[in-house]
N, C-alpha and C positions, 0 to 999 in steps of 0.2 A: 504494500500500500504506500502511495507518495503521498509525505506530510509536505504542507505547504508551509516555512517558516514565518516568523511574524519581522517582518523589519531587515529582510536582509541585505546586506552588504550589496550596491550595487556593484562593486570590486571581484564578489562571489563570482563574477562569471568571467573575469579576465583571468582569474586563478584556475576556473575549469581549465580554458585551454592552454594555459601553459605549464599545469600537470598532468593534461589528458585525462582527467577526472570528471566525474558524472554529477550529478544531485544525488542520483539515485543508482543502486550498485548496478542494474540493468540497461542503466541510459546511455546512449550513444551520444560521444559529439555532435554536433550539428554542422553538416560542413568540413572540408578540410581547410581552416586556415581561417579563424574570426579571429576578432581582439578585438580587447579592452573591452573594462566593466561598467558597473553603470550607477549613477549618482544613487546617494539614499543613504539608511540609516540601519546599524547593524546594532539590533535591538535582543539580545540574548539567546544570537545566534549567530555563528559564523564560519565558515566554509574557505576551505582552497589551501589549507595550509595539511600538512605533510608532519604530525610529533611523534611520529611511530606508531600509533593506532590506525594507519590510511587517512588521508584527506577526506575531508567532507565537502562538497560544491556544491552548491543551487544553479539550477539551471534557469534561465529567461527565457526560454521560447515564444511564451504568447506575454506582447506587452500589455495587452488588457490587463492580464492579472495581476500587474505590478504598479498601475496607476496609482489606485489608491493609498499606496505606503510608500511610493518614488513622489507624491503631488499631494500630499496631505494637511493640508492648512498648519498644521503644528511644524513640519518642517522648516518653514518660514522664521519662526523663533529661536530656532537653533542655527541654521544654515545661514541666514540671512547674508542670501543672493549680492544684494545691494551693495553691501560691505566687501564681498569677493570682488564684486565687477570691479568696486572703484580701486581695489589693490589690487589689480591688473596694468591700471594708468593706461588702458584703450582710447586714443586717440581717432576720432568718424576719419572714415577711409581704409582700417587697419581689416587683415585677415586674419580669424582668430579658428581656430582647433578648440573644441571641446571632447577629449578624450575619454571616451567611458559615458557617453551620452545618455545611456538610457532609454526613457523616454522623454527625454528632452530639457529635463525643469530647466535647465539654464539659458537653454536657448534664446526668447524672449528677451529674458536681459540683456546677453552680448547683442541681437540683433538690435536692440536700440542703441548698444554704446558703437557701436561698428558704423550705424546711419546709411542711409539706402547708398552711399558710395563702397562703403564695407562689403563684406561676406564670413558668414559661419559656417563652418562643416562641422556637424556631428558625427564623432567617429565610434562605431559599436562592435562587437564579436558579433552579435547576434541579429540575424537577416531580420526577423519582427522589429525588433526596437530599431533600424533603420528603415522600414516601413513605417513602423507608428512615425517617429521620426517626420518623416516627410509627408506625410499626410499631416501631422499639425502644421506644420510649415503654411502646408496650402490652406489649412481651417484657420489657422490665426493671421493668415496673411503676411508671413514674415519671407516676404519676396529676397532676402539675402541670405535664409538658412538654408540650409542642401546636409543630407545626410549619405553616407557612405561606411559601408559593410570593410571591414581590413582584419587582417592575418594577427595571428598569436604572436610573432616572435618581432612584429615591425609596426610601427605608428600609421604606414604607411603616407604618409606626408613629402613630397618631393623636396627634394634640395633647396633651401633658401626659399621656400612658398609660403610661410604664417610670420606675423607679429609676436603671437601670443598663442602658449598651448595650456589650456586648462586641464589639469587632473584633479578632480575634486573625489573624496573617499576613495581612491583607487591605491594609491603608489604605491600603500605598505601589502599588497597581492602581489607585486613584481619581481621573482624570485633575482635575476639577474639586474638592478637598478640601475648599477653604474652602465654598464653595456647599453643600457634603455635609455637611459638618460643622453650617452652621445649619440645614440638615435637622434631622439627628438634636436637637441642642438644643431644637429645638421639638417633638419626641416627650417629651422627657422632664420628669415632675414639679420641684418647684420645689426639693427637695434631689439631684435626680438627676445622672448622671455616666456620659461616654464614657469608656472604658478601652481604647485602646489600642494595643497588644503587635505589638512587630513588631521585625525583625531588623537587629543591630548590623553597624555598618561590617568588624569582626571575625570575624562570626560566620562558623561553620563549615557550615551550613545558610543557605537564604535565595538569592534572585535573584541576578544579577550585579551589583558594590559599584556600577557608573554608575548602578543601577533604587534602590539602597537611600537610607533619608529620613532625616537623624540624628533625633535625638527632640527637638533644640530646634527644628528646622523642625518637626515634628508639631507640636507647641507651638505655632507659630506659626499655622500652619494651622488648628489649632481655637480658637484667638485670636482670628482674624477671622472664625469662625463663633458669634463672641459666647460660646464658654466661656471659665474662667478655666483656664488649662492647670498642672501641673504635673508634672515628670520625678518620678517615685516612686522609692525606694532599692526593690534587689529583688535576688533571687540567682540569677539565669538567666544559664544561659552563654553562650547568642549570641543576646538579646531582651532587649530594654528596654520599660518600662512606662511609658506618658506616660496621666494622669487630667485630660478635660477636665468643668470641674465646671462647672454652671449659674452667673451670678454671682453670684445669689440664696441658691446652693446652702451655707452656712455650716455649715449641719447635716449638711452629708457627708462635713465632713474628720474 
C-alpha cells in the first residue's frame, strides 16, 4: 500500500534520481534522466538520503496531488517569497532558473521581478510538475515563464545563459554539491549568482537536523565550485540564505 507523506520535501524527488530510489520499494523511475526537486516543506518526513537502513524517496508524478502542501497559504509565513526574491537583487530584463520548481510557487514572483523584458525557466525531474508548470504559466498569464523537464546528474542550463539560479529546499538532497555547484557556475553570465535557501539547524520545518547543511558548509561547497559565496542577512524563520556569486560577478553585489 503507498502512504502519501504529509509535507514532503520538495528536494525528495531530486534525491530519487540521483540515488535511483523509489517512494515506494516497487516504483520505477520515471524517465531516464529528470532533475531536481521541488519547493515545499518537509514536515516529519523525509526521503532521499542513504544511513544504512536504504533511502527513503517520494515520488511526484501527478502534480495535482502536491498542490495543496507545495501552495498552502501557511507556506507564505514561513517561506516568505518576497524576502527571497528581493535577496536575489533581480534586476527587469534579467534570466532567472528556478531549480527544483515544483509546481511553480515561485514562479509569479520572479516573473514580476524579471518584467515582461525578463524570462523564467522552471526546471523539474518530473514531466507532470513541468506540465503543471506550464499550464499555470498560460492560466496566470505569466507570458515570461516557460518550464523544462532536465536530467539527474546536470542543471541542464547552457553556458553563460541565466543571471540568477534559484535552489530553494533543494541543495542539502545533492549528494555531489561541489561538482553541482560548478555546474550551475558555468550556466551563468559573468555578473550572475546561485541563491540558495535552505533550512536552519532550528528550524521548525525541514528534514531531520543529521540530513540538515549549516550555510557556512553551503559556503563552502559553492566555494569549491568556483563561486564566491556569501551568508546574506534575511528575516526567515527557519531558512537561511547563502549567494554564490561568479568571481567575476562584482556587479551583482
Amino acid at each position: 500500500m503507498h502512504r502519501r507523506p504529509r509535507l514532503v520535501a520538495p528536494g525528495a524527488a531530486l534525491a530519487a534520481l540521483l540515488t535511483g530510489c523509489s517512494a515506494t520499494p516497487d516504483a520505477a523511475a520515471p524517465g531516464s534522466g529528470e532533475h531536481a526537486g521541488h519547493h515545499g516543506g518537509h514536515d516529519g518526513h523525509h526521503g532521499g538520503h542513504d544511513n544504512g537502513a536504504g533511502p527513503l524517496v517520494h515520488r511526484f508524478e501527478r502534480a495535482e496531488d502536491w498542490v495543496a502542501e507545495f501552495e498552502g497559504p501557511e507556506r507564505d509565513a514561513w517561506q516568505k517569497p518576497a524576502e527571497v526574491v528581493a535577496a536575489m537583487r533581480i534586476a527587469p530584463g534579467m534570466r532567472v532558473a528556478d531549480l527544483g520548481a515544483g509546481t511553480g510557487y515561485f514562479l509569479p514572483h520572479l516573473s514580476r521581478a524579471v518584467g515582461p523584458t525578463g524570462a523564467v525557466v522552471g526546471l523539474d525531474i518530473e514531466r507532470d510538475m513541468v506540465r503543471y508548470m506550464t499550464e499555470r504559466a498560460s492560466r496566470e498569464r505569466l507570458a515570461n515563464v516557460t518550464a523544462r523537464q532536465v536530467g539527474p546528474a546536470d542543471p541542464g542550463l547552457d553556458p553563460g545563459s541565466v543571471d540568477r539560479i534559484l535552489v530553494v529546499n533543494t541543495w542539502h538532497h545533492i549528494p555531489d554539491r561541489p561538482a553541482y555547484a560548478a555546474k550551475l557556475r558555468a550556466a551563468l553570465r559573468p555578473d550572475g549568482a546561485v541563491v540558495v535557501v535552505d533550512f536552519t539547524d532550528t528550524a521548525r520545518h525541514g528534514p531531520p537536523k543529521e540530513h540538515r547543511i549549516a550555510p557556512e558548509a553551503v559556503a563552502a561547497e559553492l566555494r569549491a565550485g568556483g563561486l564566491s559565496p556569501e551568508v546574506v542577512a534575511e528575516d526567515l524563520p527557519d531558512q537561511y540564505i547563502v549567494v554564490g556569486r561568479r568571481a567575476d560577478a562584482g556587479a551583482a553585489r
